[in-house]
Structures are given as structure tokens and as C-alpha cells.
N, C-alpha and C positions, 0 to 999 in steps of 0.2 A: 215699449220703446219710448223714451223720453223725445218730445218735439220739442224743438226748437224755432223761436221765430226768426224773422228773414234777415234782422240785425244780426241775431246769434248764430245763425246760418254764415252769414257773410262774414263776420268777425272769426269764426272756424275754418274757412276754406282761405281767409286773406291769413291766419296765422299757421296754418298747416303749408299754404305756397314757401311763406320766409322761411319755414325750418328745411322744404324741399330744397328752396334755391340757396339756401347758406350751408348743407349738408352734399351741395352737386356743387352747384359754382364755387362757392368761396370757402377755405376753406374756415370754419371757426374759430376766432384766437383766445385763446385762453392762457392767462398767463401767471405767472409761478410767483408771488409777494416773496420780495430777500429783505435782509436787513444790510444795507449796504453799508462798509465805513467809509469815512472820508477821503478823499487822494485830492491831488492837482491836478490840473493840466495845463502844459502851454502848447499855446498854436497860436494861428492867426484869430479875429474876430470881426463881426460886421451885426449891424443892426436891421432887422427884414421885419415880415411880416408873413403871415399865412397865404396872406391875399396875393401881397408880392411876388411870393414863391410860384404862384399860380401862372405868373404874367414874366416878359419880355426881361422885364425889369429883378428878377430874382437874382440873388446874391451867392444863394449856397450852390450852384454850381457852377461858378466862377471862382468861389473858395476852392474848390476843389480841385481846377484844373491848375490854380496860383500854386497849390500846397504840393500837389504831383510836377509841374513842369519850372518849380524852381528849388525843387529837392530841399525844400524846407523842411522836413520829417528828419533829415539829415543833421540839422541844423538845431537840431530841439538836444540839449546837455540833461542828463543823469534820466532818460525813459527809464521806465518801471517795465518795460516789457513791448512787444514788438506790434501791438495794436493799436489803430486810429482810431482816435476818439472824438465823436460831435456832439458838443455840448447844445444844450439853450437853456437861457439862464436870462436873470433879468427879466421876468416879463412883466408887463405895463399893467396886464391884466388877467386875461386865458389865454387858450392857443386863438383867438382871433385877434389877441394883441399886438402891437412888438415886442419882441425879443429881441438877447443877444446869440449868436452864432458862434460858436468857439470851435474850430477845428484842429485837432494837434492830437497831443501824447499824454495819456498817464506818467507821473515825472515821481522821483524820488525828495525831491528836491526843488523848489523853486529860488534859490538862492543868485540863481545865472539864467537871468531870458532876455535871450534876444533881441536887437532893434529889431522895433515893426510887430514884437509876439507879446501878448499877455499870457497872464499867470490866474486861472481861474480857477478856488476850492470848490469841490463837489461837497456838500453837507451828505453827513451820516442821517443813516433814516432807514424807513420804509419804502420798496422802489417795486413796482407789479412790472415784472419782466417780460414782454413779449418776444416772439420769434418769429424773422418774416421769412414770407416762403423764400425757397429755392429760385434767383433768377438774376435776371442783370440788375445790378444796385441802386443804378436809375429809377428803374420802376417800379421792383419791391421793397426798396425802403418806403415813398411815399406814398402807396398804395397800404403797406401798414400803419402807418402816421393816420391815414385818412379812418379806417376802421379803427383804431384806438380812440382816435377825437369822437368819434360817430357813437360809440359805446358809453350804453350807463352808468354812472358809478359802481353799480352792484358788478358787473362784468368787468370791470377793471380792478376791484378789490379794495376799494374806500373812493373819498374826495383824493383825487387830485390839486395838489399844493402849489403848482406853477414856482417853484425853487428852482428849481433844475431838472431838466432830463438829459438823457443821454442815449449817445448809438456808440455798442461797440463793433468795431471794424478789423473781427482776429482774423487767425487761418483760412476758417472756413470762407472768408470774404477776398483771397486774394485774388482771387478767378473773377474777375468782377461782370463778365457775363452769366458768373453761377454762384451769386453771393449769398450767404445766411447772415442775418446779423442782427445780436439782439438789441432790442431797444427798451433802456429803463425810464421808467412815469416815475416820479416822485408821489406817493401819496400819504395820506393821515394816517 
């Protein structure tokens, strides 16, 4: 029988805990690389931060209560199909940068947007698609956000390119106490 010393000991029972508690508690995300093509979308936009998002002062859900309680999804000309889309785009640097926010609709067309909405192209690419769990949208989308950023490139499927990500917000997301929803990374 091979010994080990109390470093090697310790590094085996601290790496065997994380595979127990990420194989019990959470569940492991592994996600599918597409080659996505390009679309638009218009919605509203706002400039935040990770950090923001965290505090009093966060942006994206007040976007979203602006985008539901003044039936602006309504108001979006030529959707591509009947899903909400959250862009972030623009970033300053990583995900502890600023960003922009883009909430709106995949569009056929950006020829006619709105006062008050931009018009933002998604770049064609490589995109490592995650899927959050099953539950209210509040707290599993940013609870996937959190273990995506947390993940090493190798689990995510390359470098991450901070172009654009995105959340899409179909069918399975209309029950929004019982929401699925995937979210594309941009990566190399």
C-alpha cells in the first residue's frame, strides 16, 4: 500500500470533500460549446457592475420590473420569436468590470426601435452554453452566473472573450417561480 504524507493525505480528503459536496449539493454545470450566428436585439439598456448587482444599488432588476410593468416587450417591432433576451456586452474588462445590460427581444430587423430602446448585434462565434437549475429566476439565474465566473477555463470550454453574453428567457422560463434558462459565454 502506497503512503502518503499529511500534505498528500490532506490534499486527498480536501479533493474528495469538493467532488462529495459538488456531486450532493450543487449540482455540476457542464455546458454544451454551439457556434452561434449573429441576431439583434432591441430592448432597454443600463450600465452596472457585478459588484452593483450585489448591493441596493443594482440595475438589472429594475430593468426588469420597467420591461414587464410597462409592457415594453409589447412595443419591440419585427421579434424573431417569442423569447426575452439579456444581453451584456460592452465590458470594460471581465465580469468584475462594467458592463452594458441589454434586456429586450431577438428582432428580424432593426430598421424601427423605439424612443428609449437600443439596437444591440450579438457577434457570431463560439458560445459554451450553460443550463440553470429548475427554480424561481431570481435566484437561479444568478446563482449560475456565480458558478460560471467561479469556473476555470478548462470547464467552461476555452478563454472567455467578454463580447457578449447572453440569457435566453423561452417557454420553459414563463413560470418564473419555475424557470430554466440558458445562458451563452462567449468564448475563443
Amino acid at each position: 500500500m502506497m503512503r502518503l504524507s499529511q500534505n498528500s493525505t490532506l490534499a486527498f480528503f480536501a479533493l474528495a470533500l469538493q467532488l462529495v459536496s459538488a456531486s450532493v449539493g450543487e449540482k455540476v454545470m457542464t455546458p454544451r460549446v454551439v457556434q452561434q450566428a449573429a441576431f439583434t436585439v432591441i430592448g432597454i439598456s443600463a450600465r452596472t457592475t457585478n459588484a452593483k448587482e450585489m448591493s441596493a444599488d443594482g440595475v438589472i432588476g429594475k430593468q426588469w420590473g420597467r420591461l414587464m410593468q410597462e409592457g415594453l416587450l409589447a412595443k419591440i417591432p419585427n421579434k424573431a420569436d417569442k423569447a426575452i433576451v439579456a444581453v451584456y456586452t460592452d465590458y470594460a474588462s471581465d465580469h468584475n468590470g462594467e458592463y452594458n445590460y441589454v434586456l429586450g427581444a431577438r428582432v428580424t430587423s432593426d430598421a424601427d426601435v423605439p424612443a428609449g430602446m437600443v439596437a444591440k448585434r450579438i457577434p457570431a462565434g463560439r458560445y459554451a452554453v450553460f443550463t440553470s437549475e429548475k427554480g424561481p429566476a431570481a435566484k437561479v439565474v444568478p446563482e449560475a452566473w456565480m458558478r460560471i465566473n467561479s469556473l476555470p477555463k478548462s470547464a467552461v470550454g476555452g478563454d472567455r472573450v467578454y463580447g457578449a453574453d447572453f440569457e435566453i428567457y423561452d417557454q420553459r422560463a414563463v413560470d418564473t417561480q419555475n424557470s430554466v434558462v440558458d445562458v451563452y459565454v462567449g468564448i475563443k
